[in-house]
VOGU-3710 file (C-alpha; in Angstrom, 3 decimals, decimal comma):
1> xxxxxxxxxx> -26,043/76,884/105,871  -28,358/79,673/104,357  -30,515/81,597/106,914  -33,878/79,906/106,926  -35,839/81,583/110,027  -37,020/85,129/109,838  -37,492/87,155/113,066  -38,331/90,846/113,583  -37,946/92,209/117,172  -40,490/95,060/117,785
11> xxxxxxxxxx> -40,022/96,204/121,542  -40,060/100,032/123,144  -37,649/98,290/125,688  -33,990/99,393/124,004  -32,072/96,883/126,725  -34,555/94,159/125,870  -33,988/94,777/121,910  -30,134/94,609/122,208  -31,033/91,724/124,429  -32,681/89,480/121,825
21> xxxxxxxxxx> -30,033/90,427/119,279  -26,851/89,325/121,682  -28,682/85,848/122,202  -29,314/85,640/118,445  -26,012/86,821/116,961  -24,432/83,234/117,581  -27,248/81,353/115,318  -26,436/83,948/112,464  -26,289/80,873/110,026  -29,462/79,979/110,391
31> xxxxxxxxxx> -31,701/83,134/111,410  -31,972/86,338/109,452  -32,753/89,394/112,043  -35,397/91,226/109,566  -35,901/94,177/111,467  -35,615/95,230/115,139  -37,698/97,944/115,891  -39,237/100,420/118,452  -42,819/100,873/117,321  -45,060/98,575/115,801
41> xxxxxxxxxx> -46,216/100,655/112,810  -42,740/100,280/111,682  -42,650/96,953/112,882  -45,883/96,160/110,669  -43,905/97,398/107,782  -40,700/94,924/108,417  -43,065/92,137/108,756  -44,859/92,520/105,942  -41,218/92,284/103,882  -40,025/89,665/105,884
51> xxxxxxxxxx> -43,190/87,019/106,766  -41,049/86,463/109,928  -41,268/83,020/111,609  -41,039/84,878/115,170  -41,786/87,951/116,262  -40,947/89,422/119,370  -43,018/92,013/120,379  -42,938/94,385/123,270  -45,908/95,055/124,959  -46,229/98,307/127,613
61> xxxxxxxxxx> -50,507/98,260/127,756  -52,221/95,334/127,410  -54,948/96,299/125,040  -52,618/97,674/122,399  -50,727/94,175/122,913  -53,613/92,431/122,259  -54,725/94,529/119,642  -50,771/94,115/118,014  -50,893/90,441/118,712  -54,302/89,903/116,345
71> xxxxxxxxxx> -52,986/92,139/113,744  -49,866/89,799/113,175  -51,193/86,558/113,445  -54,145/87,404/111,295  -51,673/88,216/108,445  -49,561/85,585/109,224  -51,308/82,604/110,897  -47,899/80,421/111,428  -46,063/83,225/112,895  -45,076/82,259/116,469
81> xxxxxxxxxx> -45,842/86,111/118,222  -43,355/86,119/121,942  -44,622/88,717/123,832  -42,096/90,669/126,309  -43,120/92,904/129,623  -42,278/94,339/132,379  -45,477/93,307/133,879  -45,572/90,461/136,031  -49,674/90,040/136,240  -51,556/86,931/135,045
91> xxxxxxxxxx> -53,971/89,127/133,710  -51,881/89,989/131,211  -50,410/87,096/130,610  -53,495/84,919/129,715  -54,824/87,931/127,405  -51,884/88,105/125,406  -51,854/84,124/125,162  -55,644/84,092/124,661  -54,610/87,105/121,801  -52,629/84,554/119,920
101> xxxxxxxxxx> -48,697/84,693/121,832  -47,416/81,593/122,226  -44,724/82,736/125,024  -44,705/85,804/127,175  -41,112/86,986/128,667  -40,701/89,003/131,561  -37,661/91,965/131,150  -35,018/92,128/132,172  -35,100/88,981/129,423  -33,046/86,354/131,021
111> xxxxxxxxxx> -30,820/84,855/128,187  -31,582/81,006/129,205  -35,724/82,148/129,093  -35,334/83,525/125,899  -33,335/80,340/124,747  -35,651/78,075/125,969  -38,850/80,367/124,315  -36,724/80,197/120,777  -36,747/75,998/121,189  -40,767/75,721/122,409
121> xxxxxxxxxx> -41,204/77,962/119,082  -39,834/75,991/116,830  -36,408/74,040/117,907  -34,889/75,468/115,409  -31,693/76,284/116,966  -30,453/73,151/117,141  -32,727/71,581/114,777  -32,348/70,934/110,576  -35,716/72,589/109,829  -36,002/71,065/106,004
131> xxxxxxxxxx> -36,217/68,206/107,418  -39,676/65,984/106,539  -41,622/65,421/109,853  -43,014/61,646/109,461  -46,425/60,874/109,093  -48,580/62,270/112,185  -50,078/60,026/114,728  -53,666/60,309/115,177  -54,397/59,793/118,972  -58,051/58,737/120,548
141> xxxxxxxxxx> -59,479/59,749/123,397  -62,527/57,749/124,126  -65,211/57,065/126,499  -68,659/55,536/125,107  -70,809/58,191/128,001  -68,575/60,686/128,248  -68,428/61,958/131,489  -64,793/60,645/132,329  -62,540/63,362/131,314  -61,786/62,488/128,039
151> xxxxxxxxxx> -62,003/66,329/126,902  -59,611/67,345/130,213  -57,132/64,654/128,529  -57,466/65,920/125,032  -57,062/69,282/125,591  -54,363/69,056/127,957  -52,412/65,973/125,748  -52,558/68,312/123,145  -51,054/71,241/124,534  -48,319/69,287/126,345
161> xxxxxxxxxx> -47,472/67,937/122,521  -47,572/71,092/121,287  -44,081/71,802/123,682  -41,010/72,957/121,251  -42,904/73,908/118,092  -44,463/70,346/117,432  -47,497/70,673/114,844  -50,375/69,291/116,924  -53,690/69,467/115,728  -57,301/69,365/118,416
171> xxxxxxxxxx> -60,056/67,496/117,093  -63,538/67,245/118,674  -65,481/64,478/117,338  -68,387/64,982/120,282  -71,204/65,509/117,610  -73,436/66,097/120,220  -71,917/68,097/123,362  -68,382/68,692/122,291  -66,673/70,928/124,994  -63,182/71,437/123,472
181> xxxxxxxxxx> -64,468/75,112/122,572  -65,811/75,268/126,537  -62,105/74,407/127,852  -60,642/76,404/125,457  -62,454/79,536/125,296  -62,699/79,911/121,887  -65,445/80,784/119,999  -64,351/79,794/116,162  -65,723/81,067/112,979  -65,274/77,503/111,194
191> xxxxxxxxxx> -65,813/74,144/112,786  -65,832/70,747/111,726  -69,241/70,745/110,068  -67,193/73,752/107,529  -64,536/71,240/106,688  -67,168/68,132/106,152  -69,335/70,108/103,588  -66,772/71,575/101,505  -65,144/67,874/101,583  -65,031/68,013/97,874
201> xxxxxxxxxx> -62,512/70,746/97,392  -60,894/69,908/100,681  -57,252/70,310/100,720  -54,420/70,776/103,304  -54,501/74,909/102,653  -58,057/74,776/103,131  -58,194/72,594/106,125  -55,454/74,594/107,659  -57,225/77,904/106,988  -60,063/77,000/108,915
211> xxxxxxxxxx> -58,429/75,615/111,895  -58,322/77,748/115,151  -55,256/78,023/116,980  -55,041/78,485/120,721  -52,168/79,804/122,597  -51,374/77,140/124,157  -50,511/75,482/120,651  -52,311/73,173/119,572  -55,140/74,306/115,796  -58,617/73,332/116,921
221> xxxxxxxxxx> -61,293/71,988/115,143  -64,548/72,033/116,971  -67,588/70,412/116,942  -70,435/71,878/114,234  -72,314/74,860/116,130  -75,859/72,997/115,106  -77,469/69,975/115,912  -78,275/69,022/112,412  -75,020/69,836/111,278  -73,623/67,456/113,194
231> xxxxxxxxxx> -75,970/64,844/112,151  -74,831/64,982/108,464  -71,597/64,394/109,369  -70,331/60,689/107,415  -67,684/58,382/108,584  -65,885/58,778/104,922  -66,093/62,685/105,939  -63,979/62,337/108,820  -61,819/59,935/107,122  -60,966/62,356/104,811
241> xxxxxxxxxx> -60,506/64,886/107,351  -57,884/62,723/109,061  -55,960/61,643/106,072  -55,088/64,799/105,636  -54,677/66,255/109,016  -52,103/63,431/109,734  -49,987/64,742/106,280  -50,040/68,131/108,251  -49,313/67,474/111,748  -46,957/65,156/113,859
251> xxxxxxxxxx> -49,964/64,640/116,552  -53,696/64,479/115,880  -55,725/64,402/119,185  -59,541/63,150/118,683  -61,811/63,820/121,825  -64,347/61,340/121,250  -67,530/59,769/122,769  -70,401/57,398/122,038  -71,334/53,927/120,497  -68,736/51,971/118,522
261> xxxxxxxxxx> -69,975/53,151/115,302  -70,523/55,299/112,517  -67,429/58,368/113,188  -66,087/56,549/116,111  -65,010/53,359/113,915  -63,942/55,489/111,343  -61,223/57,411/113,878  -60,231/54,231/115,766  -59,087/53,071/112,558  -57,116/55,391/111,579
271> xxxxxxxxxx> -55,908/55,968/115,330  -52,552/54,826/116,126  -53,273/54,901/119,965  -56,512/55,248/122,033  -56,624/55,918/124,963  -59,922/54,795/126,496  -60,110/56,890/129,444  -62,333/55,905/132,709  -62,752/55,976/136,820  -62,281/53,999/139,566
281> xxxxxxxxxx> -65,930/52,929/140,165  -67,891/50,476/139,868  -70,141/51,225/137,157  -67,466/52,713/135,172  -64,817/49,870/135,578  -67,912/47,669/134,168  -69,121/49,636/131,322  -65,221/49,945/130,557  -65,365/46,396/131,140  -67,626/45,779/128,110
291> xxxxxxxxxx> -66,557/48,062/125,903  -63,179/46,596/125,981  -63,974/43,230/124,414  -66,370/45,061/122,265  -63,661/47,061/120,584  -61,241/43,802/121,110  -64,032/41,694/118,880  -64,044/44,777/116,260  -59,995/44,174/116,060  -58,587/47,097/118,385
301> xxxxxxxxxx> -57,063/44,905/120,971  -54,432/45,971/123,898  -51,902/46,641/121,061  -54,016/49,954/120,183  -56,120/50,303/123,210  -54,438/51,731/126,308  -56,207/52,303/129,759  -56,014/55,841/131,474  -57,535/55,929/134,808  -58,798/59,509/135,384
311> xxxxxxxxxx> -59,087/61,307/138,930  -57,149/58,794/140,611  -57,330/58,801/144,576  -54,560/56,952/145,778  -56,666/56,080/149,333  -59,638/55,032/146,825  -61,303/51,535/147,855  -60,626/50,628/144,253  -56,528/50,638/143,352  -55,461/50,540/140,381
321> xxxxxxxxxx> -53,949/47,050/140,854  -57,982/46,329/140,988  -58,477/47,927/138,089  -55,727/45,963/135,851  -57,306/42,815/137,062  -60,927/43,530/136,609  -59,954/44,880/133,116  -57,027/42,600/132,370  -55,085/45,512/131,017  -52,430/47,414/132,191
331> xxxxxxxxxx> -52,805/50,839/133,406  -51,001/53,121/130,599  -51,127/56,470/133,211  -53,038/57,731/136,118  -54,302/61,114/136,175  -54,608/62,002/139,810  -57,578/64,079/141,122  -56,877/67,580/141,523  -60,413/69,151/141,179  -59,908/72,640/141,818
341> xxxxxxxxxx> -56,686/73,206/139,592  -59,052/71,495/136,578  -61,466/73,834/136,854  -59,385/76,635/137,152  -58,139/76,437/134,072  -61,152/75,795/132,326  -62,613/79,160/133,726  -59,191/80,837/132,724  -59,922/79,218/129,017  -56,034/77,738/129,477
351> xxxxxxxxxx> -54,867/74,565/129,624  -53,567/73,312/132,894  -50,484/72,014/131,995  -50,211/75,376/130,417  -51,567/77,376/133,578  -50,066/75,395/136,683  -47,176/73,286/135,359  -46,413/72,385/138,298  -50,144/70,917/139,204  -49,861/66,191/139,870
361> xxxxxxxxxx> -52,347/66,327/136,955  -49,790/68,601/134,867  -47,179/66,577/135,334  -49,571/62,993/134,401  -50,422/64,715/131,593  -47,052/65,313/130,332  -46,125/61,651/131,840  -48,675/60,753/129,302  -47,595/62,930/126,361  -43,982/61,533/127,332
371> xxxx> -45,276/57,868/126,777  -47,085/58,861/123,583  -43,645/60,220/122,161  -41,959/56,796/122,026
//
């Protein structure tokens, strides 16, 4: 099979270097090593010859890695940028991810790490990569007040899709308040309100050069920075958008909130899922209550419409046993409470299936992301 992935190794680190190119050597049918490297100004040089898929680059002070990082992902936006240290500080680890890597490797490189960094990249080791993705999902997350965690869901689906290369793109549809940026700690030039009035000439190279991506994977597409901006904003807009964002990515997550109107009718549907997110409380369980039938009378019935109960307390006087029956719905996943590692990673701008893996809500979140997949 010719080579089709392009990856240029630029690392200080000479045991590190030789490292890489052992683990690669055996996937010589279907990688081509452009350049491997000791200094970036030469590496600069081999990428700009070889647009390389991946680049590994060795970073020895953190500013400089940062600075490196930028520089390549600016030229080449779909470049996946593996940073590899020595340093074992989260410091530097969520700078360099916050700079644009989507991995960082600690040396000595371990070859199973580097294996499994190669497949979250891109899969395409063991994977044919000419092969057509099918047409994306577009995902809701929903709650008419907001309030309920709908943007700790979206943000954190999203980067748990975003595992092994999958194209997922972060949508938030909060006109309003949106807080995807908040969560995320980005502060984009373009936002949604750029995409909706340029809709004319909008196209999947323009949509895609305007999208933010974070390092924990998923392109963002925030909510407009102004108030009337966002008021402009059509339904047929936002259909537009997501026509197109679905031909571009296998997974398009839509925080949203407010009435059933308007935008929101416009997502749900096009949505394949939506997941209508609440709490175990009174008031919640019957405003959830309403909105249900609501959405059921407008034709997005329990087919569409799944039920994720958010900060779940397992000793709460309202189980979720109580919930199914009050709502007549099954509970599609429980998010358990976990306050502290939440915000955590929203002050650390990372996701927190990103940050703490091994945090109960991580590993709902991914139980959710692994329901989504099938």
């Amino acid at each position: 099979m010719a080579s089709q992935y392009s990856i240029v190794i630029i690392d200080q680190d000479k045991a590190s270097r030789e490292s890489i190119v052992s683990t690669l050597r055996p996937y010589s049918d279907s990688i081509t090593l452009a350049g491997s490297v000791e200094h970036f100004t030469v590496g600069a040089s081999a990428t700009q010859k070889a647009a390389p898929n991946v680049v590994f680059l060795g970073v020895e002070d953190v500013a400089q890695g940062i600075q490196d990082i930028q520089a390549i992902t600016a030229q080449y936006p779909r470049a996946s940028v593996i940073a590899c240290s020595s340093q074992k500080n989260v410091e530097w680890f969520l700078a360099l991810m916050r700079a644009g890597a989507v991995e960082y490797l600690l040396r000595p490189i371990a070859q199973d790490e580097l294996k499994q960094s190669l497949q979250k990249v891109g899969r395409f080791l063991f994977a044919n990569a000419a092969q057509e993705l099918p047409t994306g999902q577009i995902i809701s997350v929903y709650n008419p007040i907001g309030g309920m965690g709908t943007t700790t869901v979206a943000v954190n689906l999203a980067a748990a899709l975003a595992e092994e290369g999958t194209k997922v793109a972060l949508v938030d549809l909060n006109l309003e308040a949106g807080d995807v940026n908040t969560f995320l700690n980005v502060n984009p030039t373009y936002t949604l309100g750029s995409v909706t009035s340029n809709v004319e000439r909008l196209d999947a190279n323009f949509l895609m050069s305007v999208m933010t991506r974070h390092a924990s994977g998923p392109f963002i597409l925030t909510e407009p920075l102004e108030v009337d901006e966002a008021v402009s904003i059509t339904a047929e807009q936002v259909q537009r958008v997501m026509e197109l964002l679905r031909g571009i990515f296998r997974y398009v997550i839509v925080d949203c909130v407010g009435q059933l109107a308007g935008c929101n009718m416009s997502i749900f549907r096009s949505s394949n899922l939506i997941l209508f997110t609440t709490t175990l409380s009174l008031p919640a369980l019957k405003n959830t209550k309403r909105y249900l039938s609501a959405m059921e009378s407008k034709g997005f019935g329990s087919d569409r419409v799944k039920l994720v109960i958010n900060r779940y307390l397992p000793k709460s006087d309202i189980q979720l046993k109580d919930a199914e029956k009050v709502l007549s719905m099954p509970v599609y996943q429980a998010i358990p409470n976990e306050y502290a590692d939440v915000v955590d990673s929203i002050n650390k701008g990372m996701p927190v299936v990103k940050l703490l893996p091994k945090s109960p809500v991580s590993k709902a979140i991914q139980g959710l992301a692994d329901r989504v997949k099938r």
